[in-house]
N, CA, C and O atoms as a GROMACS GRO file, in nm:
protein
  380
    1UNK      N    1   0.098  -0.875   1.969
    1UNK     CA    2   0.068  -0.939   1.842
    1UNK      C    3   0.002  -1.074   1.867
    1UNK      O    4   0.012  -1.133   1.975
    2UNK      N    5  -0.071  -1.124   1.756
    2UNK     CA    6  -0.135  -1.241   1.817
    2UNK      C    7  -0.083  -1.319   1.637
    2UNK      O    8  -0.108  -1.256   1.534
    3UNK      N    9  -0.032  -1.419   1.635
    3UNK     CA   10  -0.017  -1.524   1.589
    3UNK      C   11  -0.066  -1.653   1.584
    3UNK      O   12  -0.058  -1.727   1.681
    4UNK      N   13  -0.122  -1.691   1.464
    4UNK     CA   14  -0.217  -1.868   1.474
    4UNK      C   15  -0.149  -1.889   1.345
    4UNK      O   16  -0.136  -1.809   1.252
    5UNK      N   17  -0.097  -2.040   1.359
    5UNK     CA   18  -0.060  -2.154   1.243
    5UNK      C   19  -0.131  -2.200   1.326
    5UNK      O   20  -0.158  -2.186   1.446
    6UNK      N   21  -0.184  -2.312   1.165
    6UNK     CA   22  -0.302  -2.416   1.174
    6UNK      C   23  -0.339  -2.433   1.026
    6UNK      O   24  -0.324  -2.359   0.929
    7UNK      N   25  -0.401  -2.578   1.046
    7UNK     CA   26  -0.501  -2.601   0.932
    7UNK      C   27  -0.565  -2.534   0.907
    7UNK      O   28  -0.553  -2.449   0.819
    8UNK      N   29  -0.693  -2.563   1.008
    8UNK     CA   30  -0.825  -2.458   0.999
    8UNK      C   31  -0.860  -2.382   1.080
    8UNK      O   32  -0.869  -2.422   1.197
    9UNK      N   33  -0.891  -2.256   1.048
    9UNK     CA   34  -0.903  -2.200   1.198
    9UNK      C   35  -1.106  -2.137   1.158
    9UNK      O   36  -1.166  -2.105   1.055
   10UNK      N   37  -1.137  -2.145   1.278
   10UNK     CA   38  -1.290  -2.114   1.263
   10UNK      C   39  -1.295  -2.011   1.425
   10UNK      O   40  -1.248  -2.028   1.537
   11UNK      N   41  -1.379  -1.901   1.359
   11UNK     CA   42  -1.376  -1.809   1.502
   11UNK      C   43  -1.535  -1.723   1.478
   11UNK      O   44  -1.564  -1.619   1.418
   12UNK      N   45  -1.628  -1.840   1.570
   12UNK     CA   46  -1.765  -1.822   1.554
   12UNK      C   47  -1.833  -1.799   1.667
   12UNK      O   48  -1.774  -1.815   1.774
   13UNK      N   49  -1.956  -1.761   1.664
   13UNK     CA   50  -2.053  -1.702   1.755
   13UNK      C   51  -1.996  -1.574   1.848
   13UNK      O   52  -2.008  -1.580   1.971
   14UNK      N   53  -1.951  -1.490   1.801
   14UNK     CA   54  -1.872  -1.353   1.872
   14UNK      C   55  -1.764  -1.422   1.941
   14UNK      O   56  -1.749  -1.395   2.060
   15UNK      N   57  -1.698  -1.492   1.896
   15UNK     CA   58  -1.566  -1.503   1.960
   15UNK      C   59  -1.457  -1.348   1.893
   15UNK      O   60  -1.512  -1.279   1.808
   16UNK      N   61  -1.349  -1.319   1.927
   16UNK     CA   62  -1.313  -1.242   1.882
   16UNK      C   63  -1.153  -1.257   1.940
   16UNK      O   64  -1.125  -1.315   2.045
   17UNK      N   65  -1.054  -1.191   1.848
   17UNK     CA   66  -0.939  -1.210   1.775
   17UNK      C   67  -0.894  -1.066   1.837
   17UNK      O   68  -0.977  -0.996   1.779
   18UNK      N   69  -0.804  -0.960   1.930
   18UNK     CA   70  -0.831  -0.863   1.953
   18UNK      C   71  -0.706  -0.814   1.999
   18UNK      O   72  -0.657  -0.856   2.104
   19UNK      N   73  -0.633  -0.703   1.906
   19UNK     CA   74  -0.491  -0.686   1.943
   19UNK      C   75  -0.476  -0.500   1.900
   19UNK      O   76  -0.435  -0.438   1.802
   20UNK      N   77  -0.552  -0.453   2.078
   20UNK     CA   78  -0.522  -0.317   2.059
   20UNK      C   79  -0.502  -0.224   2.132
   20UNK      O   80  -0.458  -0.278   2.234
   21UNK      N   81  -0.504  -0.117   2.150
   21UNK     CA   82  -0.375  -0.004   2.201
   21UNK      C   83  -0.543   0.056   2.302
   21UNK      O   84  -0.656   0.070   2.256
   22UNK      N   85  -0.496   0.078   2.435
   22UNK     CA   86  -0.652   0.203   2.486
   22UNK      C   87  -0.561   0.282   2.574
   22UNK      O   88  -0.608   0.322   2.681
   23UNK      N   89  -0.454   0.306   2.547
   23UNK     CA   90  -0.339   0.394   2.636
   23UNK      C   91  -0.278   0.475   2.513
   23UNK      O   92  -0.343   0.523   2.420
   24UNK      N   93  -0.108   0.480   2.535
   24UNK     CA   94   0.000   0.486   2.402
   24UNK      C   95   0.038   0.398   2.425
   24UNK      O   96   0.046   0.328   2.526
   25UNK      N   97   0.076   0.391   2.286
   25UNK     CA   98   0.155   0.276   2.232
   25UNK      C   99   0.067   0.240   2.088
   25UNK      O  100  -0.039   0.285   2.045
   26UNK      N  101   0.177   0.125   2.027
   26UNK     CA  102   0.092   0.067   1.926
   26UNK      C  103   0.017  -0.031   1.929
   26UNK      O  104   0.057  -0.127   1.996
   27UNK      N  105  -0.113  -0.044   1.859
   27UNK     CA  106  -0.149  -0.184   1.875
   27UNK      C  107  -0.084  -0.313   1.831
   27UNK      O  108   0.034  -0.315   1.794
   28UNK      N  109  -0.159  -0.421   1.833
   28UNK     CA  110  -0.066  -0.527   1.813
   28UNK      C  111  -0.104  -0.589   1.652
   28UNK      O  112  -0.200  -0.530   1.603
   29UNK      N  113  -0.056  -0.678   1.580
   29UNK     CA  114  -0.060  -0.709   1.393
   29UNK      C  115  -0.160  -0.839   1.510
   29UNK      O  116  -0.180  -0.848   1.631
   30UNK      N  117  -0.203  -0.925   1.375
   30UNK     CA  118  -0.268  -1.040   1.361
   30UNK      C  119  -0.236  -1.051   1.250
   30UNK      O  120  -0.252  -0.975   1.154
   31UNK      N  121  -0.150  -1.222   1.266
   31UNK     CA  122  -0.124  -1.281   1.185
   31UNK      C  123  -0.207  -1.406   1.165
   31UNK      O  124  -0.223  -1.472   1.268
   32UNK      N  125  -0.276  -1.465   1.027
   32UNK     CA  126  -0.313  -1.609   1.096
   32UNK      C  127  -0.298  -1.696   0.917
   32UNK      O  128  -0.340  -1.676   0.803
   33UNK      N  129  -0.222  -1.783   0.981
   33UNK     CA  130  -0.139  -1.878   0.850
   33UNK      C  131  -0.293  -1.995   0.834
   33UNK      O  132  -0.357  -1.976   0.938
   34UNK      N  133  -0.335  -2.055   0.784
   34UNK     CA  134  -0.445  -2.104   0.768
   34UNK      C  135  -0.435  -2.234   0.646
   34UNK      O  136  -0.476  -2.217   0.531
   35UNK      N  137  -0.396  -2.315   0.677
   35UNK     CA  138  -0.359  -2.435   0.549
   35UNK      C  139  -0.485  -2.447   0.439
   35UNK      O  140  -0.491  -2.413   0.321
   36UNK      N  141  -0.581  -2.509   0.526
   36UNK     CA  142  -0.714  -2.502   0.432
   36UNK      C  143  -0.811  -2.387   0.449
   36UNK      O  144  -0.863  -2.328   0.354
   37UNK      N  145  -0.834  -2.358   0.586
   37UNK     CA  146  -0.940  -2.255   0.581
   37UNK      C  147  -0.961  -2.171   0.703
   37UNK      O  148  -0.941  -2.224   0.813
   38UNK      N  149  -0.996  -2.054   0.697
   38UNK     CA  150  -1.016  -1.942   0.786
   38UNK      C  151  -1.175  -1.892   0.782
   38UNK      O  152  -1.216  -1.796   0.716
   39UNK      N  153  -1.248  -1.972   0.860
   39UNK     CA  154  -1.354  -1.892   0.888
   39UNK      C  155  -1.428  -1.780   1.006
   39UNK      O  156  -1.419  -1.825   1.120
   40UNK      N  157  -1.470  -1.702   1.001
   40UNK     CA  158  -1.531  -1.590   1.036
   40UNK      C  159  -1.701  -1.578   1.057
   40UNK      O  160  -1.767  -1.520   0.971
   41UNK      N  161  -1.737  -1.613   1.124
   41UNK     CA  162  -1.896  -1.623   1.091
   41UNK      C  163  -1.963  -1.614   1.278
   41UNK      O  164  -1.929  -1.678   1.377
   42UNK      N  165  -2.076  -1.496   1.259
   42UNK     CA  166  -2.156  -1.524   1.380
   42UNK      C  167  -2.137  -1.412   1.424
   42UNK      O  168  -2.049  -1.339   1.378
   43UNK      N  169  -2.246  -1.365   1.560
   43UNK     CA  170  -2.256  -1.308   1.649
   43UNK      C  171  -2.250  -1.372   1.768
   43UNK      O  172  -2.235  -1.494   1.772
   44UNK      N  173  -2.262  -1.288   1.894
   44UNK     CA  174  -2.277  -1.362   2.018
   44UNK      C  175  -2.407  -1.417   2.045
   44UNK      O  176  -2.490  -1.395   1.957
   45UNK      N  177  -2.442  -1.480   2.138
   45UNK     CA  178  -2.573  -1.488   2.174
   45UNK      C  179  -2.661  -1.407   2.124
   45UNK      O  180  -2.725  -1.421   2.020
   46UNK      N  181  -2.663  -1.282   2.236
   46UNK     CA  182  -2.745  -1.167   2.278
   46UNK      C  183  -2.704  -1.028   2.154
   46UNK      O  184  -2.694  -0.906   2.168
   47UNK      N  185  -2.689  -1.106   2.052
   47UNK     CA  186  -2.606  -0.983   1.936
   47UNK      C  187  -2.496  -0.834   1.967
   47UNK      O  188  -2.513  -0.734   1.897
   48UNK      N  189  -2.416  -0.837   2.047
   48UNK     CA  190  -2.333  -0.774   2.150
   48UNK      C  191  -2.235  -0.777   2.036
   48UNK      O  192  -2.189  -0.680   1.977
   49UNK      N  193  -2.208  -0.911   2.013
   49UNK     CA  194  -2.030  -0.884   1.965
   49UNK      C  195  -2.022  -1.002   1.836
   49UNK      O  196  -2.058  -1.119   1.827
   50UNK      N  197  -1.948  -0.894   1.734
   50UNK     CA  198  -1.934  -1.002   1.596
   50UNK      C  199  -1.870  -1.072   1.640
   50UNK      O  200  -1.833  -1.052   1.755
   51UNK      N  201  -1.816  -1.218   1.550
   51UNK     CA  202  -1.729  -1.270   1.529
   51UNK      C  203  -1.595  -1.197   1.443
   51UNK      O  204  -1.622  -1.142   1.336
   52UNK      N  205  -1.465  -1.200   1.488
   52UNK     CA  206  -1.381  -1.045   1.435
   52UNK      C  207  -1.254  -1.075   1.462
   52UNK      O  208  -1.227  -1.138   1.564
   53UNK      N  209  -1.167  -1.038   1.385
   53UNK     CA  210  -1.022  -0.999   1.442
   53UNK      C  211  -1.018  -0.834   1.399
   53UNK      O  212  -1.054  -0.763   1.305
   54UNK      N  213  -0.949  -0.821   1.534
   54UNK     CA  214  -0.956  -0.651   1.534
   54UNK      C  215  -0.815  -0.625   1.556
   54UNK      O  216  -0.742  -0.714   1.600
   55UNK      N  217  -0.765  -0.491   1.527
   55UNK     CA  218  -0.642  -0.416   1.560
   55UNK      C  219  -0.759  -0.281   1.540
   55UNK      O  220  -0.849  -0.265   1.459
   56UNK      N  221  -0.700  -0.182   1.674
   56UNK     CA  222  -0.781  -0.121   1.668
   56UNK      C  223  -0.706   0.027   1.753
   56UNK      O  224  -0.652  -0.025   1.851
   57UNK      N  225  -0.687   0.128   1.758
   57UNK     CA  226  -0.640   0.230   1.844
   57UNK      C  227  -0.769   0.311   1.858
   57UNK      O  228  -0.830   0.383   1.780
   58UNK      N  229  -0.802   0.253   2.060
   58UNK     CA  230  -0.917   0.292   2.106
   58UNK      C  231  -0.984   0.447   2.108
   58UNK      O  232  -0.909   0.522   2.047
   59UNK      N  233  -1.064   0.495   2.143
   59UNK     CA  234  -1.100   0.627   2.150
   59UNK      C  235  -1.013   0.655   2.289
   59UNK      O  236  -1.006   0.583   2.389
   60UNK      N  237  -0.936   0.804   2.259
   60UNK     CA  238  -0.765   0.892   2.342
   60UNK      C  239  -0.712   0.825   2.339
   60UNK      O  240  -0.687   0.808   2.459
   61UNK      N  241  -0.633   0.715   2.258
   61UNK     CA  242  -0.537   0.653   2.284
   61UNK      C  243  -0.469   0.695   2.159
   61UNK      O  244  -0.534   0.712   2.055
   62UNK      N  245  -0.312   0.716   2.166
   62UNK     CA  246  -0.234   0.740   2.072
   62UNK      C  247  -0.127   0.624   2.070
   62UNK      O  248  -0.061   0.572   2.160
   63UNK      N  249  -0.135   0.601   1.914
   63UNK     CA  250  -0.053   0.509   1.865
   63UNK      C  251  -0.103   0.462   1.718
   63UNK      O  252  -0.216   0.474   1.671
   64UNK      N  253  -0.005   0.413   1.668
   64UNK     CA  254  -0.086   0.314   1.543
   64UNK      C  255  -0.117   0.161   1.544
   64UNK      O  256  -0.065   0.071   1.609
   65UNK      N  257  -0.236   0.160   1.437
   65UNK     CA  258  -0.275   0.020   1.464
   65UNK      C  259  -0.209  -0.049   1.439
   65UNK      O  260  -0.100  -0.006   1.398
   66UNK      N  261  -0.230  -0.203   1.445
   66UNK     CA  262  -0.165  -0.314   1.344
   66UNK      C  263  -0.210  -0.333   1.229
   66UNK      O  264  -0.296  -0.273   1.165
   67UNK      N  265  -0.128  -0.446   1.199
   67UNK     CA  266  -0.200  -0.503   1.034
   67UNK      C  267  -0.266  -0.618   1.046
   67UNK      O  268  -0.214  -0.683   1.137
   68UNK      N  269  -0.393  -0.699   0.980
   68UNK     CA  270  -0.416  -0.790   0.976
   68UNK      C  271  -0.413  -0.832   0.869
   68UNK      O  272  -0.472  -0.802   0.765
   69UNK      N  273  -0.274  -0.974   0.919
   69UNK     CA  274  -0.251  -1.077   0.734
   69UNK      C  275  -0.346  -1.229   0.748
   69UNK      O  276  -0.390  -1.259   0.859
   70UNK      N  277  -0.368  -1.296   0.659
   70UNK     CA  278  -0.449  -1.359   0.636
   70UNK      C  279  -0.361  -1.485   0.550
   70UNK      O  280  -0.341  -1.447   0.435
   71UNK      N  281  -0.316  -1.595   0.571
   71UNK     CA  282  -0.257  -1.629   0.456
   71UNK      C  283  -0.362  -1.797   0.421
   71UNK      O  284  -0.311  -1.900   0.462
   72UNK      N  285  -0.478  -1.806   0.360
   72UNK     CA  286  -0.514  -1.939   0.342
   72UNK      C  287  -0.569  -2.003   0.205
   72UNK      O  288  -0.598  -1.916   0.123
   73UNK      N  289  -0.581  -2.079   0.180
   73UNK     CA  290  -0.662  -2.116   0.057
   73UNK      C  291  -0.809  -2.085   0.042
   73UNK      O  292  -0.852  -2.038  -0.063
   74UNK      N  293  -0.904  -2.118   0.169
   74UNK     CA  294  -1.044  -2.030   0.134
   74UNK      C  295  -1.027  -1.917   0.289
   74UNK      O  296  -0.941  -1.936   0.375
   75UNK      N  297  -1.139  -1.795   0.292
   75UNK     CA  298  -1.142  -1.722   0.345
   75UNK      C  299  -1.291  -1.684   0.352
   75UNK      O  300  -1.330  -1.598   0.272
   76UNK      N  301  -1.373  -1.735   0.434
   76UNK     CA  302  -1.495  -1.666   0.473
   76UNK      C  303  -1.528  -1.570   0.618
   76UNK      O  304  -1.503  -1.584   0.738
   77UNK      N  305  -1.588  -1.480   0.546
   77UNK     CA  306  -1.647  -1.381   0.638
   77UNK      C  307  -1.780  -1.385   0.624
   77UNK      O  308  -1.809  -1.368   0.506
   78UNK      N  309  -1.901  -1.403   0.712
   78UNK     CA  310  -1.978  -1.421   0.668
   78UNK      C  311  -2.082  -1.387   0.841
   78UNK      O  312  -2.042  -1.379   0.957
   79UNK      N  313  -2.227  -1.376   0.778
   79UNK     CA  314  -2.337  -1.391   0.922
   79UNK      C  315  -2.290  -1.332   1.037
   79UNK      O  316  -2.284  -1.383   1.149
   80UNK      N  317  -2.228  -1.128   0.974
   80UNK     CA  318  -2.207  -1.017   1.099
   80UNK      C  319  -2.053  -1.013   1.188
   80UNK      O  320  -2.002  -0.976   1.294
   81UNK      N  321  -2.015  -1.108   1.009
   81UNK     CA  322  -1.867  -1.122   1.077
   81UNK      C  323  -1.785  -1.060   1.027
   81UNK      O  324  -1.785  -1.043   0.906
   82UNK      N  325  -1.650  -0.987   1.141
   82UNK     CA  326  -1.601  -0.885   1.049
   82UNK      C  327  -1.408  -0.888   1.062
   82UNK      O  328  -1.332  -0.949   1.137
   83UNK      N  329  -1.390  -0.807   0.967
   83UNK     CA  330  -1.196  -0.812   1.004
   83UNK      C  331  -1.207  -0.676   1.029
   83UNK      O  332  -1.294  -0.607   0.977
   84UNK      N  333  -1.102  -0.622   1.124
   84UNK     CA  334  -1.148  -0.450   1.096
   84UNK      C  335  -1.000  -0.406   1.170
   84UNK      O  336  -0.965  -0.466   1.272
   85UNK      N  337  -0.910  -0.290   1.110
   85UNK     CA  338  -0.814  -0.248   1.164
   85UNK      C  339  -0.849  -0.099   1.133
   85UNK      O  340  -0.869  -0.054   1.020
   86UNK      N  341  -0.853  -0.050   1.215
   86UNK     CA  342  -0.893   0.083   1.239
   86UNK      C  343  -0.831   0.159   1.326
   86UNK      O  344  -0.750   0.106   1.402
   87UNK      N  345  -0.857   0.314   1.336
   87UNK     CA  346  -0.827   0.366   1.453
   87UNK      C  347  -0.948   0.485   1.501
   87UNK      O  348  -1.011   0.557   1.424
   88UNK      N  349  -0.957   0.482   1.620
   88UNK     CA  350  -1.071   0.549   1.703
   88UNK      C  351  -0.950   0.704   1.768
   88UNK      O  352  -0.979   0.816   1.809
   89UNK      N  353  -0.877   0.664   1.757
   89UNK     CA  354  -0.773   0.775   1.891
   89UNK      C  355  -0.684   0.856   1.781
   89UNK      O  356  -0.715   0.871   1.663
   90UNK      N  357  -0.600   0.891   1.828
   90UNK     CA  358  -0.472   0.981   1.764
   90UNK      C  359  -0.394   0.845   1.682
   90UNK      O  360  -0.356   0.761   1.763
   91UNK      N  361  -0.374   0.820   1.575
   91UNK     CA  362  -0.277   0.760   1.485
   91UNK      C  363  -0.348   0.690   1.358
   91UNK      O  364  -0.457   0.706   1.304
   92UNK      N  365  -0.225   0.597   1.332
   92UNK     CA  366  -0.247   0.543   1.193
   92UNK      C  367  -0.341   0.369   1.219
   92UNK      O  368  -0.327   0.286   1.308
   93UNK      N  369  -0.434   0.372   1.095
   93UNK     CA  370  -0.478   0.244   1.080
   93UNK      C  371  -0.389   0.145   1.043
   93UNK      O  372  -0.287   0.163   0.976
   94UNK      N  373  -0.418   0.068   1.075
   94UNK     CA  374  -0.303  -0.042   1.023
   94UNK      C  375  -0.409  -0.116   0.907
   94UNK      O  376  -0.530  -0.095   0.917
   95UNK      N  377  -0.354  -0.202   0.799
   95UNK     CA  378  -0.422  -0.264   0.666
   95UNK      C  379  -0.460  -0.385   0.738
   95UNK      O  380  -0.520  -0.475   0.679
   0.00000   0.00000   0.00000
């Protein structure tokens, strides 16, 4: 699981947020408490990798995903940036 308290949290130019299963097992939640603001914005350099928090159950991997909570006053996603809990393998998405 990955957990952030904070004021502001900003996660730009393909940085990425990443809590997931490529075996069994489950993936991990993302939590991120955010006082004023949570931003999301950008790619990498070389356009490779959004800016993202992921929970994700990889391709053959069995398990379920996590959840990603969000708790802030503003919330941007923005410029190829994404939240995404999914699953690629055997199980459940997480919200």
């Amino acid at each position: 699981d990955i957990t952030i308290s904070t004021t502001t949290l900003e996660v730009l130019n393909g940085a990425q947020l990443i809590a997931s299963t490529f075996s069994q097992g489950n993936a991990g939640s993302i939590f991120i408490g955010a006082d004023d603001s949570a931003t999301f914005s950008g790619t990498s350099e070389d356009g490779t990798f959004s800016s993202a928090a992921l929970s994700t159950v990889e391709d053959d991997a069995v398990g379920n995903g996590g959840d990603i909570t969000i708790f802030t006053s503003t919330l941007e996603v923005f410029n190829g940036a994404r939240l995404q809990a999914s699953t690629l393998g055997e199980g459940n998405a997480g919200s």
